[in-house]
Structures are given as structure tokens and as C-alpha cells.
C-alpha positions as a Python dict, from the first residue, in 0.01 Angstrom:
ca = {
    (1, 'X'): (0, 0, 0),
    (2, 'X'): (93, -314, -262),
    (3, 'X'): (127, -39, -533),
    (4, 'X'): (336, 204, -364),
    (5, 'X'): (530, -87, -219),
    (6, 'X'): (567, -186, -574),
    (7, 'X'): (629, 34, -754),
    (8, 'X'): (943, 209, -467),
    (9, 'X'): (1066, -133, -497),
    (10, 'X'): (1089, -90, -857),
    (11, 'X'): (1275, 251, -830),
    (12, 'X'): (1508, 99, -594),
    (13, 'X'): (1627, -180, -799),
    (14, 'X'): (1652, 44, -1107),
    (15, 'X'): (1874, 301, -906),
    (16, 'X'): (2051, 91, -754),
    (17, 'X'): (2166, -69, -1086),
    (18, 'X'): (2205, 291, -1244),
    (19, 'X'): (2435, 438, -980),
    (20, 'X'): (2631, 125, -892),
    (21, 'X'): (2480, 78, -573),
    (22, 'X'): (2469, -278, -400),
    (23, 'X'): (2074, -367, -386),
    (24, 'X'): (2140, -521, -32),
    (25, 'X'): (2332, -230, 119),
    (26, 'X'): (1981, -10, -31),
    (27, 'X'): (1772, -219, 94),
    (28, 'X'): (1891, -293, 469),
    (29, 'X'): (1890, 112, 486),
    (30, 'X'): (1534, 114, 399),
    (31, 'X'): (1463, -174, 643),
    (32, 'X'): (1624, 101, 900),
    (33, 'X'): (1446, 358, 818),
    (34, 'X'): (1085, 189, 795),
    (35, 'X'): (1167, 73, 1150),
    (36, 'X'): (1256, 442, 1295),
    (37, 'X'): (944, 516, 1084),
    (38, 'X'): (749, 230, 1256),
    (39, 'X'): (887, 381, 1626),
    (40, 'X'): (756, 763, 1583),
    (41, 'X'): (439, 646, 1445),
    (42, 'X'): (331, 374, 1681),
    (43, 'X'): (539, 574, 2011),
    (44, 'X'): (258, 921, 1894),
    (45, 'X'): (30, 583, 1944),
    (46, 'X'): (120, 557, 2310),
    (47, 'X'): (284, 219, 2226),
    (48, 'X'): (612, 166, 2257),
    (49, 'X'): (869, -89, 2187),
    (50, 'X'): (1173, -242, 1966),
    (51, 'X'): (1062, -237, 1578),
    (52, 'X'): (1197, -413, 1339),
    (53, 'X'): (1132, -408, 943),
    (54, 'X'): (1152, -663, 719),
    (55, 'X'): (1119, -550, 290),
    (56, 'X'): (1051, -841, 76),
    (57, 'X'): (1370, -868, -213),
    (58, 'X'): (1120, -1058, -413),
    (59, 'X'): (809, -841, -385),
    (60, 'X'): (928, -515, -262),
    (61, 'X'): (642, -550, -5),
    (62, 'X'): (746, -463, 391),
    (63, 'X'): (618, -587, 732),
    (64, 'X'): (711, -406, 1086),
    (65, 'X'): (769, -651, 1416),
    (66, 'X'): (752, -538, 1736),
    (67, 'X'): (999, -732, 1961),
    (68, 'X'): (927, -842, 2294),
    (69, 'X'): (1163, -1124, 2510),
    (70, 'X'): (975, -1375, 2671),
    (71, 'X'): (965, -1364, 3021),
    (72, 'X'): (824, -1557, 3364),
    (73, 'X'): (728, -1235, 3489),
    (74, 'X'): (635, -903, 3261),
    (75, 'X'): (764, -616, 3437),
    (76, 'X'): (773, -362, 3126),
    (77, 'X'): (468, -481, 2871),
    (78, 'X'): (600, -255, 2589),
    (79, 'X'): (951, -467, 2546),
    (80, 'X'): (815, -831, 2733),
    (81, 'X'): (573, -1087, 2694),
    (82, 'X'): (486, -1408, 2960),
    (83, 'X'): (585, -1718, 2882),
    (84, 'X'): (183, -1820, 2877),
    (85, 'X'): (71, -1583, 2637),
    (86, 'X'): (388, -1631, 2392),
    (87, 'X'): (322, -1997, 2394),
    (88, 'X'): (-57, -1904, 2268),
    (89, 'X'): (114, -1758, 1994),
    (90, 'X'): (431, -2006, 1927),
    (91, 'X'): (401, -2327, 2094),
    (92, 'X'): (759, -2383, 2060),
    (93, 'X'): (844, -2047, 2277),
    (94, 'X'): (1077, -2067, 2579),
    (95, 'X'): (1213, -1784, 2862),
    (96, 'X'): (1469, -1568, 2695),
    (97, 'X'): (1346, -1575, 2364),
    (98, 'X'): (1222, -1316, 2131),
    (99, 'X'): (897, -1324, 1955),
    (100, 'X'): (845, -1108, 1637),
    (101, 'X'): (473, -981, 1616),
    (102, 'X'): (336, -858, 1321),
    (103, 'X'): (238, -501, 1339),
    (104, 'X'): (-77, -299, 1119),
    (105, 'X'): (101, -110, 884),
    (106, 'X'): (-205, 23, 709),
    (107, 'X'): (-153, 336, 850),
    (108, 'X'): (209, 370, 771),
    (109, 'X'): (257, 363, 375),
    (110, 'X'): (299, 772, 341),
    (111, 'X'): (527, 833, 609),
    (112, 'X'): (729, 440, 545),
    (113, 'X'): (766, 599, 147),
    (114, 'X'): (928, 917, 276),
    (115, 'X'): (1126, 775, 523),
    (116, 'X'): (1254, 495, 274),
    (117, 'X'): (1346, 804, -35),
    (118, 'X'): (1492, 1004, 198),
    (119, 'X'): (1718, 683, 298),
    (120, 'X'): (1766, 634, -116),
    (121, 'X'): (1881, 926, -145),
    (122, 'X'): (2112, 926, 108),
    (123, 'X'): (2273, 634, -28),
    (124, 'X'): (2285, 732, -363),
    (125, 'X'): (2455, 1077, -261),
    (126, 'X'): (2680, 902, -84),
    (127, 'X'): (2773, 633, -351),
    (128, 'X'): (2793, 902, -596),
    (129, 'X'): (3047, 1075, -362),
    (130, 'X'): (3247, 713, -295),
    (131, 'X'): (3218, 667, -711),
    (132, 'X'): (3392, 993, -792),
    (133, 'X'): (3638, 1006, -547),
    (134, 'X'): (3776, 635, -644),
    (135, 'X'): (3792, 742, -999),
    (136, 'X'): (3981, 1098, -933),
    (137, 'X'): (4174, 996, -631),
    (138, 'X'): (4431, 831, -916),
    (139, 'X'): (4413, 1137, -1137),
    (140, 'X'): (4555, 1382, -955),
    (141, 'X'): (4849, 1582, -1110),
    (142, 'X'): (4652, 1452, -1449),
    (143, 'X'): (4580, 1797, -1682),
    (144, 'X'): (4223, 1761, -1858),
    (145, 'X'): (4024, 1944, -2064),
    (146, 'X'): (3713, 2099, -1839),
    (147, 'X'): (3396, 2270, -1990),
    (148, 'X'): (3269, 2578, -1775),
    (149, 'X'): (2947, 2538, -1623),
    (150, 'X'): (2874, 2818, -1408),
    (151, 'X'): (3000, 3086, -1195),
    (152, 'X'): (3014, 3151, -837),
    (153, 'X'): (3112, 3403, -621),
    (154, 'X'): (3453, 3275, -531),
    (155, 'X'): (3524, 2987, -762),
    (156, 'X'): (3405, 2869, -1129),
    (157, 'X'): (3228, 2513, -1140),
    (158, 'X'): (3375, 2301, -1424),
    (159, 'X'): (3246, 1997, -1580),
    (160, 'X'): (3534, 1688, -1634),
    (161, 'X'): (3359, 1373, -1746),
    (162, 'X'): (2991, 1421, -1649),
    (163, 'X'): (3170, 1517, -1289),
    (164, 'X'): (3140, 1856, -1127),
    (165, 'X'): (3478, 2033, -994),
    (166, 'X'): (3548, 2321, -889),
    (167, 'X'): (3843, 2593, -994),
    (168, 'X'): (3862, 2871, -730),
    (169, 'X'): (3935, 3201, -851),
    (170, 'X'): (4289, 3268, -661),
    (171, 'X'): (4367, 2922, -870),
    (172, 'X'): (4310, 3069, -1162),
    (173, 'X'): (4557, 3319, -1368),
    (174, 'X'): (4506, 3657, -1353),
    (175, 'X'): (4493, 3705, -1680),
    (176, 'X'): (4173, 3419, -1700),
    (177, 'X'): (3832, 3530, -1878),
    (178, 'X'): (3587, 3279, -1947),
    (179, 'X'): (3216, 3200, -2115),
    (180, 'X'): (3010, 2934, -2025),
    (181, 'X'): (3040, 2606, -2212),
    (182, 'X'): (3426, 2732, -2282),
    (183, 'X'): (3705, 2428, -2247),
    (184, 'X'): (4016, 2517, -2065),
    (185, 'X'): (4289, 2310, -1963),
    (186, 'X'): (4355, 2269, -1592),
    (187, 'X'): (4526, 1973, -1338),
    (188, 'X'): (4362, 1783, -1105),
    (189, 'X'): (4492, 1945, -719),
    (190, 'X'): (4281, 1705, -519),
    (191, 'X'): (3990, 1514, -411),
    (192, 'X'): (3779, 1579, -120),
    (193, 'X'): (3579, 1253, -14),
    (194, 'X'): (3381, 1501, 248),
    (195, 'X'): (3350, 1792, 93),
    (196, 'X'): (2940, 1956, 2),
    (197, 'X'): (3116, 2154, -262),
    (198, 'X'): (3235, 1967, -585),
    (199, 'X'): (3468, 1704, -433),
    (200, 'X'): (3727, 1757, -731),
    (201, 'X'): (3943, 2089, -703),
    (202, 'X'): (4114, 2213, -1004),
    (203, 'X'): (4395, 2449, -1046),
    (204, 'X'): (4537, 2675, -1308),
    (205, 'X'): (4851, 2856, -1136),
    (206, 'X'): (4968, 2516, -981),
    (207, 'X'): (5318, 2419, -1114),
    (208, 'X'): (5215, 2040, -1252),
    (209, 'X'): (4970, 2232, -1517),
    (210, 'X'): (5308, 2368, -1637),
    (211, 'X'): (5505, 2048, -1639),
    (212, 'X'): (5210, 1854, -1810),
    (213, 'X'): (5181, 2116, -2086),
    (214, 'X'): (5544, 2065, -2159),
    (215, 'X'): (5532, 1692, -2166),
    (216, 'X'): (5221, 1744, -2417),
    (217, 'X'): (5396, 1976, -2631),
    (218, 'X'): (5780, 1831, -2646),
    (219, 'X'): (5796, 1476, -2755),
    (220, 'X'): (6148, 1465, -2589),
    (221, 'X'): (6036, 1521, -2270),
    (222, 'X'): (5687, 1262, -2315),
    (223, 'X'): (5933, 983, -2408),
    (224, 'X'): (6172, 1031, -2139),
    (225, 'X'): (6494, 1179, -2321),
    (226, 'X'): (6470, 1534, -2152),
    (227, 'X'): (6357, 1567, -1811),
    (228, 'X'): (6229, 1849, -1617),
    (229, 'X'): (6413, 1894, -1267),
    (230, 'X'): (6236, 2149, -1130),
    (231, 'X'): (5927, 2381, -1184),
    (232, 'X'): (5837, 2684, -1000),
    (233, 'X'): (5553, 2964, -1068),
    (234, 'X'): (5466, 3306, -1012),
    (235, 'X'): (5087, 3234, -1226),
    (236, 'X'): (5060, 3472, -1520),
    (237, 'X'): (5326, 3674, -1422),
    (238, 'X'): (5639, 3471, -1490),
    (239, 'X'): (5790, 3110, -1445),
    (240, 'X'): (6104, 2914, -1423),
    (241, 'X'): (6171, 2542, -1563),
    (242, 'X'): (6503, 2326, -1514),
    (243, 'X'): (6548, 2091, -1749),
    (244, 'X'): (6809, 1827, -1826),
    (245, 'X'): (6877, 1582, -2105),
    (246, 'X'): (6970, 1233, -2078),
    (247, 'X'): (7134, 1222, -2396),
    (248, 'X'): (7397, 1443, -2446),
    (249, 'X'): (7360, 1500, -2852),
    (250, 'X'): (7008, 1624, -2717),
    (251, 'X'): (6945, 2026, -2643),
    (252, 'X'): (6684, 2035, -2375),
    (253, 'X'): (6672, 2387, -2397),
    (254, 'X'): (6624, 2387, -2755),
    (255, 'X'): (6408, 2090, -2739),
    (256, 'X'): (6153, 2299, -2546),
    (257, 'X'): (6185, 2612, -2715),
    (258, 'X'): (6115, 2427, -3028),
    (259, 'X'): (6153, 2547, -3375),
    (260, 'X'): (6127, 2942, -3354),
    (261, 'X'): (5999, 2932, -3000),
    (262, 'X'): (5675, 2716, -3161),
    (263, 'X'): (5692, 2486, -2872),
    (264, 'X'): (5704, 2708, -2582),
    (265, 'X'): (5521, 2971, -2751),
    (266, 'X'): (5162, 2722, -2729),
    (267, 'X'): (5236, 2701, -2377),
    (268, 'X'): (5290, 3088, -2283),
    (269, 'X'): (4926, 3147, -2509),
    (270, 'X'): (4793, 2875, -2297),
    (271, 'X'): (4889, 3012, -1931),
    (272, 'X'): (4756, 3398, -2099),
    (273, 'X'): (5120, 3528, -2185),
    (274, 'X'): (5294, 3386, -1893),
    (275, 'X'): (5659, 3453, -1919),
    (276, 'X'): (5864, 3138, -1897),
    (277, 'X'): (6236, 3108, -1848),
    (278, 'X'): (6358, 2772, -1907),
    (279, 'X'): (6692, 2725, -1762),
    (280, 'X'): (6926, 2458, -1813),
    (281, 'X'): (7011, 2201, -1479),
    (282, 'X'): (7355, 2098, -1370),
    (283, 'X'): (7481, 1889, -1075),
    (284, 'X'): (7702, 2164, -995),
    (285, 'X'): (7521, 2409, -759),
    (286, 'X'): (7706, 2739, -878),
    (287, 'X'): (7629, 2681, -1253),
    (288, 'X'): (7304, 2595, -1196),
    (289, 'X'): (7236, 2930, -979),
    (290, 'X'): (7400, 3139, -1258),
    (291, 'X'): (7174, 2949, -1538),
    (292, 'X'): (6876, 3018, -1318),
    (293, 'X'): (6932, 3398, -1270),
    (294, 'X'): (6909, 3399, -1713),
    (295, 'X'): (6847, 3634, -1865),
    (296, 'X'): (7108, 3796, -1645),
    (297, 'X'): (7534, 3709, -1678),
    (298, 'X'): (7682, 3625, -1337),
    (299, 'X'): (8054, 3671, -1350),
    (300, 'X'): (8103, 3427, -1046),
    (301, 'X'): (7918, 3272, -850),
    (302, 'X'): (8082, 3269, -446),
    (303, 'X'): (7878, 2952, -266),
    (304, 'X'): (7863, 3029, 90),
    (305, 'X'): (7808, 2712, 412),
    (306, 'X'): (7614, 2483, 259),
    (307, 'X'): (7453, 2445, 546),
    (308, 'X'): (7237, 2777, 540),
    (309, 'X'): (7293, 2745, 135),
    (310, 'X'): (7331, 3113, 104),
    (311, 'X'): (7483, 3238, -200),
    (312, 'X'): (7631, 3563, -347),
    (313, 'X'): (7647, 3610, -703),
    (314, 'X'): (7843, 3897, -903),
    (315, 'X'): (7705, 4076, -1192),
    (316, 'X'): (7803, 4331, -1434),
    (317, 'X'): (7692, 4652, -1333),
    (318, 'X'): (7429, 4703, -1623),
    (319, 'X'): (7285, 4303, -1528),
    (320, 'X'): (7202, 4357, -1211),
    (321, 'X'): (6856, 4530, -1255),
    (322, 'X'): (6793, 4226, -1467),
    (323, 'X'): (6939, 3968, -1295),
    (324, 'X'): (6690, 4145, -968),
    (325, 'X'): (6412, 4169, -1208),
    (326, 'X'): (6085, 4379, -1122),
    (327, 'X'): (6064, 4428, -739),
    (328, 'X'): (6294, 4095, -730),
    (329, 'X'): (6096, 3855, -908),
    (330, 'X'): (6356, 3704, -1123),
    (331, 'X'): (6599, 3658, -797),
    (332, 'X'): (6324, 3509, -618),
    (333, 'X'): (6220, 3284, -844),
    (334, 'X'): (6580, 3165, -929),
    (335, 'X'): (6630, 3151, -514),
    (336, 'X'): (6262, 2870, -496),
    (337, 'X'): (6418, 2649, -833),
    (338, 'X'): (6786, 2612, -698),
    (339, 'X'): (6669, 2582, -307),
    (340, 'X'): (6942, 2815, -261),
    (341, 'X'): (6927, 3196, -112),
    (342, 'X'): (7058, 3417, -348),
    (343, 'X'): (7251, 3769, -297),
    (344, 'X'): (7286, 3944, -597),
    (345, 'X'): (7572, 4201, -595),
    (346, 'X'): (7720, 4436, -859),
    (347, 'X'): (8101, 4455, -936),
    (348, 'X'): (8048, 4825, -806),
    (349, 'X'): (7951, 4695, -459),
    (350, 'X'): (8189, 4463, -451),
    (351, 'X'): (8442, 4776, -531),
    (352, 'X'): (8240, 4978, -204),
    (353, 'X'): (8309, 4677, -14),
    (354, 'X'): (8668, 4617, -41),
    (355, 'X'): (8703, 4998, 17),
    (356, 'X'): (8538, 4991, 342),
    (357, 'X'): (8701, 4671, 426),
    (358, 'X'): (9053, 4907, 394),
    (359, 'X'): (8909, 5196, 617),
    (360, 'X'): (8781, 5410, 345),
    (361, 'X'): (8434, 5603, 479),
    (362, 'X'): (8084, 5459, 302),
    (363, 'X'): (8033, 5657, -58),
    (364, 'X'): (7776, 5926, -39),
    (365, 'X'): (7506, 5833, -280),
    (366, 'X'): (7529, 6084, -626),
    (367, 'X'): (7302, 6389, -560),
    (368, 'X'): (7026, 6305, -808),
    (369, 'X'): (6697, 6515, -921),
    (370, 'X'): (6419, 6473, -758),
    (371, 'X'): (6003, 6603, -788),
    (372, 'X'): (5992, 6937, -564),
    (373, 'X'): (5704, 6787, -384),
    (374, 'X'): (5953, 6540, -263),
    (375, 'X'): (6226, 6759, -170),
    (376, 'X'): (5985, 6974, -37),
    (377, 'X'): (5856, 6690, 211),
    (378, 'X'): (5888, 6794, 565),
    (379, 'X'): (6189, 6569, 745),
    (380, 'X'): (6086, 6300, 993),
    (381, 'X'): (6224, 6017, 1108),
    (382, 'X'): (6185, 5673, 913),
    (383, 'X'): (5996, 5499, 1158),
    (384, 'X'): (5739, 5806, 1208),
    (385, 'X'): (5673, 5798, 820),
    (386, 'X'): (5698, 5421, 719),
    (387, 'X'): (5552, 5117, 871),
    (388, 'X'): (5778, 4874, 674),
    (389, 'X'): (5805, 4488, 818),
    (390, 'X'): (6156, 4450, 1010),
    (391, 'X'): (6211, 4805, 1017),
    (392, 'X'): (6309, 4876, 1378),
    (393, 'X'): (6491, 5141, 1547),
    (394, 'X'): (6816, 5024, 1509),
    (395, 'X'): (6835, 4973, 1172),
    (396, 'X'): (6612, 5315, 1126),
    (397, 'X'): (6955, 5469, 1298),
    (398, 'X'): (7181, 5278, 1126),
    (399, 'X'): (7046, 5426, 812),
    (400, 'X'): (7011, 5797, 916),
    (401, 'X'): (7403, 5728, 1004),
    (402, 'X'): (7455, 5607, 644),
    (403, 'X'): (7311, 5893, 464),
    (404, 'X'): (6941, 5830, 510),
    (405, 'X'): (6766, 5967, 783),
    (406, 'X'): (6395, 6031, 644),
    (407, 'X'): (6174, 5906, 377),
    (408, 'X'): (6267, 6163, 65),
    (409, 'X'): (6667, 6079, 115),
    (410, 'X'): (6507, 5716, 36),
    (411, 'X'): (6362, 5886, -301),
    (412, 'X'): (6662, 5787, -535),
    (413, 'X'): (6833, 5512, -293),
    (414, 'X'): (6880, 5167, -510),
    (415, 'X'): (6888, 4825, -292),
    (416, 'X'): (7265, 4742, -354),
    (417, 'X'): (7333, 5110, -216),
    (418, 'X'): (7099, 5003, 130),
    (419, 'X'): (7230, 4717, 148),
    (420, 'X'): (7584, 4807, 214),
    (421, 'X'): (7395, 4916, 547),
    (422, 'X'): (7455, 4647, 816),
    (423, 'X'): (7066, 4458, 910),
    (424, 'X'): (6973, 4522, 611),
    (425, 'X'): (6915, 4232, 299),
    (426, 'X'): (6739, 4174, -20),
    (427, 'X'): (6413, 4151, 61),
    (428, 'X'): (6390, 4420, 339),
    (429, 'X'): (6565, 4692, 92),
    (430, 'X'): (6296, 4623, -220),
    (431, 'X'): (6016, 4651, 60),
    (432, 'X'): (6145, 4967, 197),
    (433, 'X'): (6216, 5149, -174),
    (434, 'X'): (5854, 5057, -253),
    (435, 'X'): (5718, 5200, 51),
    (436, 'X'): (5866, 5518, 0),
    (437, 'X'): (5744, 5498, -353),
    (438, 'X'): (5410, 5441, -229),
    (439, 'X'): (5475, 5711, 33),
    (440, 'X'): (5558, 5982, -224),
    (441, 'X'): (5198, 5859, -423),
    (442, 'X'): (5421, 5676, -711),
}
């Protein structure tokens, strides 16, 4: 029993000291787990009582009490002793007291080892857990370099610094293919003190990785002279940056587009061909909502109450497909950077509008060609062929009034034309062309 005493002491002191562990906080777990150890071995015994163990810090070597109070009368032997027999033992014992006795722990060095590494490890898992999230809890935002370790069914497990973490895979770009033992670059989201997966969780699509990868690659920003307002993301797709210098001889545009687009150019390899607009900020709400709609020209810019910070902006004719972008990305992303939501109108519906405003009826949309298979559709009602969100039956009549009663007079409809229709916005007419697109099997 000396040797396995020994030589568990020995591991515990040199564990302790590896993992940063307090010896004392080790070894008072042990104690409590040689004493539950103690209580199922001696209670299968048919003796039962209040242990106690005590582990030598010099020797390593451990001794198990049972505890009994001293008592005129013994009503329960297991917990009490009389005052007589007590005083056989310790002359000095009086009523009330409690008297340690030794216990045989011959019988008890197998199951007192297990119970005492099960209690080590315990305490080194959860020092280990304490360790890393003290270290990471300061890092987050912080973009490192991570090797990849292994893959999982719904997440990748990185390696920063010796420490496991863990980059789901709808945080990583779409674009993302990786090999084990490849280095990527990713930020630091959070740290979990609780969690059984890798405490630290990593991100790829999160905005900060953009910001930090600008700071790294434009010394302007890194020392404080340009500054980046605002950041917003659709991952691997497209993003949209507002930046602003504090000295006005400085370009902050230029100074992150760098020398023939070098500077920007490492960052859209990095984030796999990422588009990335990067717009210039202004106090003044309008101009900043026409710099974030580049690459598109707003000819003015009509701020609406502040208070529900809707906006309509006027473009050119030709610009407003861009300044829209694909199925609205550009306008959405320009509406999340300003904070401000964002109508996008052509001169021409501006034109409609003023008509209509004067009596004139609604313009007939321009007869256009379309596939036979469409125009040989049978005709139902909107509601019977799509199932579009905030489609209801009053706007499905207000529609068939305007022109569009069924799904193929939809075919060749643009948003500014459905939007003339009252109920209907932005985001609702993009949802309903694409579900007729879908509908048709584009």
C-alpha cells in the first residue's frame, strides 16, 4: 500500500506542478474521495458511519477515521461512542466531543487509487478548462493563425497555441476547402467556460476577421490615421466597409485599396474572392447612403422621418439594377452599414408616380416575349400558384387590378414596376419575381 501510496503521491505533485494546479486544492479532493471510498467499502461491511481521510503532504501515505461524538448514552453505535469507553481510548475525552478512530485500510488501496485518479482527473480537466478560458477570454475579436486538426461532421477542430477550438462549418466561407495541418486565419468569437466541445469558437464569416485583416494590411488604419466606421458581411459573397480619415491630406479609400488594388486585393484572396466595397463615411446621412449604394450613382438622395429612418434614393434608369444588385444584395447591404432603410427608385418611376399623382391611369407594362411553356401556363390565381411570405389576398387583388392577376403575367414584371402597387415594397417584390422564376423551373 506504501508503494502505491508513493508513488500516486508522486504523480500528484508532478501534475499538479505541470498543469498549474494548487497541490492543496488536489490533495483535499483526494482526501474526499478516499473518504466516499472509505463509506462504500466499510457500509458493503455492514458498518456504517462518518469517514474522514487524512493524505500525508510529506509522505503521500493516507489514513481513514471513523467519527463518532461522545455521548452519556449511545443510542446509534455507528455515529456515537460512551463517555467510558472514549476515555479508554483518550483520557482527556469529554461529552460532545468527537473522537477520530483509526480505520484498517489494508483492504482499501485498489479501490482508494481509483477513487483518488478519477478525482485527479477531474481536477486537472477542470483546471485545464479554468486555464484556457482565462487566457482566451481577453482574446476575443483577436485574428490568429490556426492549424487544422481534424474534421467533424458539423464543424472543423483547429489547433491555436497547443489549444483546441472549434470553427463550425456555417462559420466558415463557402468558398472554404481545407487539408489537415493547413493554417488559416480566423477571429476569436468566444469562449465557453462550460462547454464539452472545444471551449474556444472560431469564425471565418464574422465581420471583425474583416476589420482585423484590414488593420494588418493598411498601416494607416494600424496606426490610427484612417478608421473603419462600420463593417458588414454577406461571407464569400460580398462585403461593405466605411471608412474615414482623420487627416484630411489622407485618402482612406485609396489607403485601403492600396497601390493597384495590392492592399485589398490580399484580403479578397484571403476571404476566397469575397467581393468588397469599401465606401467612404460622412456625418451627413444622405451622402453617406449614396456612397454606400457604390458602385451605383444616386442622383438625390430624399431622407424621410428620421424616426423610422426610411429613405428613398433616385437613380438613373440604367443604375438601378446595380444600385439593387443580385436579388438586392447591394441595397441590403448598403441598408445594415448606414442603419438606414433604403428605397431605391428609378427616374422612370418617379415619372409613373407624378403621373398617377395627376390622375393619369397606372402604365401597362410593355408586352414582352416570353417561353411558350409560360404563356401556355394555365391561369390561376396568385395565391393558388405561389406560397410567397406576406402575400395575402388583398394584395393578390390589388395586383390582378394592376395588370397581374396570375403567375406568367409575373414572367417579365421588374420590382420598380410591382412596386408602384400599393402593400407592396422591396423585399416582398424580389421574393415574389423569384418565386415565379422558381415556379416557371428557372
Amino acid at each position: 500500500m506504501a508503494n502505491v501510496a508513493t508513488t500516486f503521491f508522486d504523480s500528484v505533485k508532478m501534475i499538479a506542478a505541470e498543469k498549474g494546479i494548487p497541490e492543496e486544492d488536489v490533495f483535499a479532493a483526494v482526501e474526499e474521495a478516499l473518504a466516499k471510498a472509505a463509506d462504500k467499502y466499510f457500509n458493503a461491511q455492514d458498518f456504517y458511519g462518518n469517514f474522514q481521510a487524512q493524505m500525508d503532504r510529506e509522505t503521500g501515505e493516507f489514513h481513514v477515521y471513523a467519527l463518532k461524538q461522545v455521548v452519556a448514552e449511545v443510542e446509534e453505535e455507528d455515529l456515537e461512542i460512551s463517555l467510558v469507553e472514549a476515555q479508554t481510548l483518550n483520557p482527556d475525552a469529554a461529552e460532545g466531543d468527537t473522537l477520530w478512530l483509526p480505520q484498517d485500510t489494508s483492504q482499501l488501496g485498489r479501490i482508494a487509487a481509483q477513487a483518488a485518479k478519477q478525482v485527479l482527473v477531474q481536477k486537472v480537466r477542470e483546471a485545464e478548462r479554468e486555464r484556457i478560458f482565462t487566457e482566451f477570454a481577453d482574446r476575443i475579436g483577436e485574428v490568429v493563425v490556426a492549424e487544422v486538426k481534424r474534421f467533424e461532421k458539423s464543424a472543423i477542430i483547429l489547433e491555436i497555441d497547443r489549444v483546441e477550438s472549434m470553427l463550425r462549418r456555417s462559420e466558415a466561407l463557402r468558398g472554404d476547402r481545407f487539408d489537415k495541418g493547413q493554417r488559416i486565419k480566423v477571429v476569436i468569437v468566444s469562449v465557453d467556460r462550460s462547454a464539452k466541445d472545444p471551449q474556444v469558437q472560431v469564425s471565418r464569416t464574422d465581420p471583425r476577421l474583416l476589420i482585423k485583416l484590414f488593420e494588418n494590411e493598411v498601416p494607416e488604419i494600424h496606426d490610427g490615421t484612417v478608421v473603419i466606421r462600420n463593417c458588414v458581411r454577406e461571407a464569400g459573397d460580398r462585403a461593405k466597409v466605411a471608412v474615414h480619415s482623420l487627416d484630411p491630406d489622407v485618402d482612406p479609400v485609396g489607403a485601403c485599396v492600396g497601390l493597384k488594388g495590392s492592399r485589398v486585393q490580399a484580403i479578397i484572396r484571403e476571404l476566397k474572392n469575397e467581393k468588397i466595397d469599401i465606401v467612404r463615411y460622412s456625418d451627413d446621412p444622405a451622402q453617406f447612403i449614396a456612397n454606400a449604394l457604390n458602385p451605383a450613382k444616386a442622383i438625390r438622395v430624399n431622407l424621410g422621418d428620421p424616426e423610422s429612418r426610411r429613405v428613398e434614393v433616385v437613380v438613373d434608369d440604367e443604375q438601378l439594377s446595380v444600385a439593387i444588385g443580385k436579388r438586392g444584395q447591394n441595397v441590403r447591404l448598403a441598408a445594415k452599414l448606414t442603419g438606414w432603410n433604403i428605397d431605391v427608385r428609378s427616374e422612370a418611376d418617379k415619372r409613373r408616380e407624378a403621373e398617377v399623382a395627376m390622375g393619369l391611369a397606372l402604365p401597362v407594362p410593355e408586352a414582352v416575349d416570353v417561353p411558350e411553356e409560360v404563356a401556355a401556363a394555365p391561369a390561376s390565381t396568385l395565391l393558388d400558384t405561389l406560397q410567397v411570405e406576406g402575400l395575402d389576398a388583398a394584395l393578390a387583388d390589388r395586383l390582378a387590378a394592376a395588370g397581374y392577376p396570375d403567375a406568367k403575367s409575373l414572367y417579365t414584371v421588374t420590382a420598380e414596376q410591382l412596386m408602384q402597387v400599393e402593400g407592396m415594397d422591396q423585399d416582398l417584390a424580389f421574393r415574389l419575381i423569384d418565386a415565379v422564376q422558381a415556379h416557371f423551373g428557372e
